[in-house]
Structures are given as structure tokens and as C-alpha cells.
N, C-alpha and C positions, 0 to 999 in steps of 0.2 A: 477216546470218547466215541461214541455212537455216530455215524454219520447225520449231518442237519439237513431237513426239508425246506427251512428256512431260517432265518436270522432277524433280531429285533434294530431298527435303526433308531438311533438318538432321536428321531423324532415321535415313536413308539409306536412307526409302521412296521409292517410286519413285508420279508421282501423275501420270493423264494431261492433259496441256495442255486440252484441250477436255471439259467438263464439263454434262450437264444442268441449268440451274439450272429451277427451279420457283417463283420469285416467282411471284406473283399466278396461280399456273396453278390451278384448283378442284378440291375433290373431284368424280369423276365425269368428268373429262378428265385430271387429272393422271397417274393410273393407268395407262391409255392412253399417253400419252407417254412414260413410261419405260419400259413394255414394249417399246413401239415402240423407242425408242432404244437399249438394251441389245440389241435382236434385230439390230440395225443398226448396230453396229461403236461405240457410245460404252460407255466403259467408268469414265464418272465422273459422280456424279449428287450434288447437291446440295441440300440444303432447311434445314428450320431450325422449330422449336419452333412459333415466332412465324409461318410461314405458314397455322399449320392445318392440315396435309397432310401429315404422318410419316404414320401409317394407311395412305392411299392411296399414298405414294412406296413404302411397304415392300410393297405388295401389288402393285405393278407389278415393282417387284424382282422377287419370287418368282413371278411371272405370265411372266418374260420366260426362265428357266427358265437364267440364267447363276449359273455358282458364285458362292458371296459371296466368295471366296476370288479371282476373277476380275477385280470392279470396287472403284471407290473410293468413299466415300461419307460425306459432308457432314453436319453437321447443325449445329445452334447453341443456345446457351442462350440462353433466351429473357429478352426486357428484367428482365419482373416473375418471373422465376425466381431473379436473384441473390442474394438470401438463401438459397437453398437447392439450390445446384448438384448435390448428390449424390440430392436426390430426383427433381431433374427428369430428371440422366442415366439414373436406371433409365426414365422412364414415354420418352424418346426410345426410346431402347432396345427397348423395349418394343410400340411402335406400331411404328416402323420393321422388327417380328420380327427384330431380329439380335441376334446377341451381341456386336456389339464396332462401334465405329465406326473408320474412318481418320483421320479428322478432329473434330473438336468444337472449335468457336469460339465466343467470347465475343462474342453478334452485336452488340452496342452497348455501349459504357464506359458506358452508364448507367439506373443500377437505375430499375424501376419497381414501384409497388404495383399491384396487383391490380387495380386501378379506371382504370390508365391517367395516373395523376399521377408526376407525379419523385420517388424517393425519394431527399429528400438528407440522410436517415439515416443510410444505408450507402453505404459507399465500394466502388467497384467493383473496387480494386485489393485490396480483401480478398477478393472474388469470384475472383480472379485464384489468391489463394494457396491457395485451396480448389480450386480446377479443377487446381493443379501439383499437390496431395497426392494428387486422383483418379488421375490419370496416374501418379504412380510410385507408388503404389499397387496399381494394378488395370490392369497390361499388358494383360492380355486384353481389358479392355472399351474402354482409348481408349490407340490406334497413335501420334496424335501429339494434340497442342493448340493453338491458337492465338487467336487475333483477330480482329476486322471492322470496318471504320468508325476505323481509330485514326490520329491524326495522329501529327507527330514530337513536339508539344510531351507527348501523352498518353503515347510512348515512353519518351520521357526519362525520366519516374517509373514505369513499368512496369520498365525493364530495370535500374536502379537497386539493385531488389529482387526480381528473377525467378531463382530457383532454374532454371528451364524458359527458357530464350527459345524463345517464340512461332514455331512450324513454317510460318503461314504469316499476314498480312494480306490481309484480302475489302475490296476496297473499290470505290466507283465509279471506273471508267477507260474515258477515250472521249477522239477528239481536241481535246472542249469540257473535258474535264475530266483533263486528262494528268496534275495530282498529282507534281512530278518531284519536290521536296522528299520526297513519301514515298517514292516509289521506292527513289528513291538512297540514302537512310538504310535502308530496309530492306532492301534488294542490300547494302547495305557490314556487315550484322549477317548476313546469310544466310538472312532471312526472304526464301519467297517472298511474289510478290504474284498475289491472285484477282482478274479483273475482272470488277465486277460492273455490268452494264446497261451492255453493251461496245457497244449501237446508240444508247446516249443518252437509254434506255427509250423509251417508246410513241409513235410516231408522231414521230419523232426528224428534228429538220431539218436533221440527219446524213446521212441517205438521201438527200436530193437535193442534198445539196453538192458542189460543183463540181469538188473536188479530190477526193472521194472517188468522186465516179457517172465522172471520169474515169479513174480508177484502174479500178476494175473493170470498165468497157470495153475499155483494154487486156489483161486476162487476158482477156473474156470471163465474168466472174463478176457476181452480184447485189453490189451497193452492202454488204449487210450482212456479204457475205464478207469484202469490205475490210477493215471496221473490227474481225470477230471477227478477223481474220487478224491485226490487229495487233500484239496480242500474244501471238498463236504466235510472230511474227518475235523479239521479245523473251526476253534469259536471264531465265530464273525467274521467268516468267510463266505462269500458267493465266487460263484465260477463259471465261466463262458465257453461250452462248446461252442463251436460255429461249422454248420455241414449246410449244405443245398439238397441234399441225397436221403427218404426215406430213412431209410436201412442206418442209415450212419447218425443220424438223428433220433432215431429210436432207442439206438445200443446208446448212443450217447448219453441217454438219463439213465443209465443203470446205476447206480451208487453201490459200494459198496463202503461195508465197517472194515479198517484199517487197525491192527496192533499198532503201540508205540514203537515197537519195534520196526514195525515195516514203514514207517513215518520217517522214521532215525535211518533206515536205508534208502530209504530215496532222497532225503536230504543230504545226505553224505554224495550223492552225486556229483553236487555241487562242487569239491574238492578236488574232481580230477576231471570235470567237464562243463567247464563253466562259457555259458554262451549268452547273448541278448539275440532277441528275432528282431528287434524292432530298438535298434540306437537312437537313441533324442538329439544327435548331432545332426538329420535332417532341417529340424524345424530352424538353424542358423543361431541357436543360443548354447552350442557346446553341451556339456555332458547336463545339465541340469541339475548339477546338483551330486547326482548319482553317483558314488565312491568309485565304479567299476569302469564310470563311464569320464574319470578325470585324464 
């Protein structure tokens, strides 16, 4: 298929395929970058409680001088916020200067106290039911809701008792970590999927692979094109560059259209170089779920 500009959410917004993410990007450059990228054709930006950085994301927003009404925009509850969804929305809200977000995800199925330990106090699927009363509650402040990091097994008792099923899943997606099991269970529910650290994260031994540095020789493109291109080529897929850097932000929206064929060889990667950037045995709840990660 043709590469997507954007994709339709179950809630029948319209949300553009290629997104700013801002992991690990700082105050003080991050600013900078979404200015930069809003001024320069991207119209979806991303971030999350948990980065530190609403503040500076909302003040490139407004720096970059595009309607709110124009772009899409991300944010997430943060781990040690789950007990208390409805105060952490207003202080997002808040930093970010907007009144409403597109999105708001549930960035990890698992709570955390304040100090950084597991809270297996509270269940996160009651987190879940407090985030669907916000939403059909307060249209004006969250467009849709959804998830990050959720496997199928964590699904299954999500959707079991979801008033809301979940507009979209964030989760890591590269050709070391293709995740088809979620995929396809979340294509066959109508949740899209976000990719997040679509080069493998930092210094990714994805850039020089062989099937990939030869793919993007023949367009002509950098290595990183490829694999953000990936899933542009994919239905109901969005994908998260993240750079600080002009130059690297720019190339970064290039898209290109992808053969099945050259889909089937970068997913065949996976076979003899299977890696995660980002294991869920941090957050203190073991693998999550994740087959790779039992």
C-alpha cells in the first residue's frame, strides 16, 4: 500500500501518521524543536507527564504560531499519577497552555508511588475507569483516550470491562521488535497502533543493517527513512521520529512508498536480531504481559 499522511481513530478523528515524539528531548532544546517542526509541515506532536517537558512542548506549540485547532497532540498519564487521573489532567493541561488534548494515554499499566517504587496497591485497570469518566464527561478537554506499553494478555482484561475501547496503543515498533501478536489483535479491535523508538532508540544497530542501509540506497533515502517509513506503509499506523536537530527533523518526515516485499525483509529481521530499547521490567511489574519479555 501507499504510504499514510494520516489515519482514521475509532472516534472518527483524523490523526497525522508522522508525529513529533520528544522522549528524552530537554528543556531548553525541546522548545526549539517543535517550533521548528510545526513551522515545517508536521502537524502531530507528542509527549507525556513523565518526560518533564509539557512546559517547554506547549511553549514551542505557541512559539511556532500554528492554530491548536491545526495540530494533534499527545500527552500521557504519568506512572505515579494513577491514583489520581483527574488532577494530573488539569496540571497537563495546564503546562502544555491548551484547553483540550487529542489524545491522552495511559503511559504504563503500572502504578507508581511518588518515590519511584511499584504500587501494587492500586490496580491500574481502575486507573482505566477513571480516565473513561474523564472523557465522557469533559469532551472539551480529552478528544479521545487510550494506552502505551499494553500487551494482548493486559488487553484481554482491559476490554473485558472498557465502557471506552482505547483510540489508540504507543508501543515500541522497529524490525528488532515488530510485536505482530499486538498488532493484529489491536487492527482486529480497531485500535490504532503508535510507534514508538521506530530506529531502535539511540544509536540503533538498525542504521547499519544490511537490509535496511540497502533499502534506502535504492530510494536514495537515509537508513532512518526506512524504518520511520515503515509504518507509514502500514494500515493504522502512526510513528514517532524524535530529534532536537533541524536537519534530522526534516529528513525525518520524508516518507517513502514501501514494496511488500521490502516490508517482508525488514520484518524478517526480527529472526536473527531481535532486541527491546525499552524492557517493562523497570516499572517493578515484570515482563507485562509481553511474550519476549516473560
Amino acid at each position: 500500500m501507499p504510504a499514510t499522511t494520516s489515519v482514521i481513530l475509532n472516534t472518527g478523528a483524523v490523526m497525522p501518521t508522522v508525529g513529533l515524539g520528544t522522549w528524552k528531548s530537554k528543556p531548553g532544546q525541546v522548545e526549539h524543536a517543535v517550533e521548528f517542526a510545526l513551522k515545517n509541515g508536521y502537524k502531530h506532536i507528542d509527549t507525556a507527564a513523565g518526560y518533564q517537558n509539557e512546559t517547554e512542548v506547549g511553549q514551542g506549540i505557541k512559539a511556532s504560531g500554528l492554530p491548536r485547532d491545526q495540530m494533534f497532540l499527545t500527552t500521557k498519564l504519568d506512572n505515579s499519577d494513577q491514583r489520581h487521573p483527574a488532577k494530573a489532567l488539569e496540571a497537563s493541561l495546564k503546562k502544555l497552555d491548551t484547553t483540550y488534548l487529542d489524545l491522552w494515554l495511559m503511559h504504563w499499566p503500572a502504578p507508581m508511588t511518588r518515590d519511584g517504587q511499584a504500587d501494587k496497591e492500586h490496580d491500574w485497570l481502575d486507573t482505566w475507569k477513571t480516565m473513561e469518566d474523564l472523557y465522557l464527561s469533559h469532551p472539551e478537554k480529552l478528544k479521545a483516550i487510550g494506552v502505551s506499553n499494553f500487551s494482548v494478555e493486559y488487553f484481554e482484561r482491559l476490554l473485558k470491562v472498557a465502557r471506552v475501547v482505547p483510540a489508540v496503543n504507543q508501543i515500541e515498533l522497529h524490525p528488532s521488535c515488530p510485536q505482530d501478536d499486538v498488532v493484529e489483535y489491536c487492527q482486529n479491535k480497531g485500535i490504532v497502533m503508535t510507534a514508538y523508538s521506530p530506529l531502535g532508540s539511540d544509536n540503533s544497530p538498525l542504521l547499519k543493517n544490511e537490509t535496511v542501509t540497502k533499502i534506502a540506497a535504492k530510494y536514495d533515502v537515509q537508513p532512518a527513512n526506512v524504518l520511520i517509513s515503515l509504518h507509514a506503509n502500514k494500515p493504522m499506523h502512526t510513528v514517532l521520529p524524535k530529534s532536537v536537530t533541524n536537519e534530522r527533523i526534516l529528513n525525518n518526515a520524508k516518507i517513502i512508498d514501501l514494496t511488500p516485499e521490502e516490508i517482508g525483509e525488514l520484518h524478517d529481521i526480527d529472526k536473527t536480531h531481535h532486541f527491546r530499547a525499552c524492557h517493562p521490567s523497570w516499572t517493578g511489574f515484570g515482563g507485562l504481559g509481553f511474550p519476549d519479555c516473560k
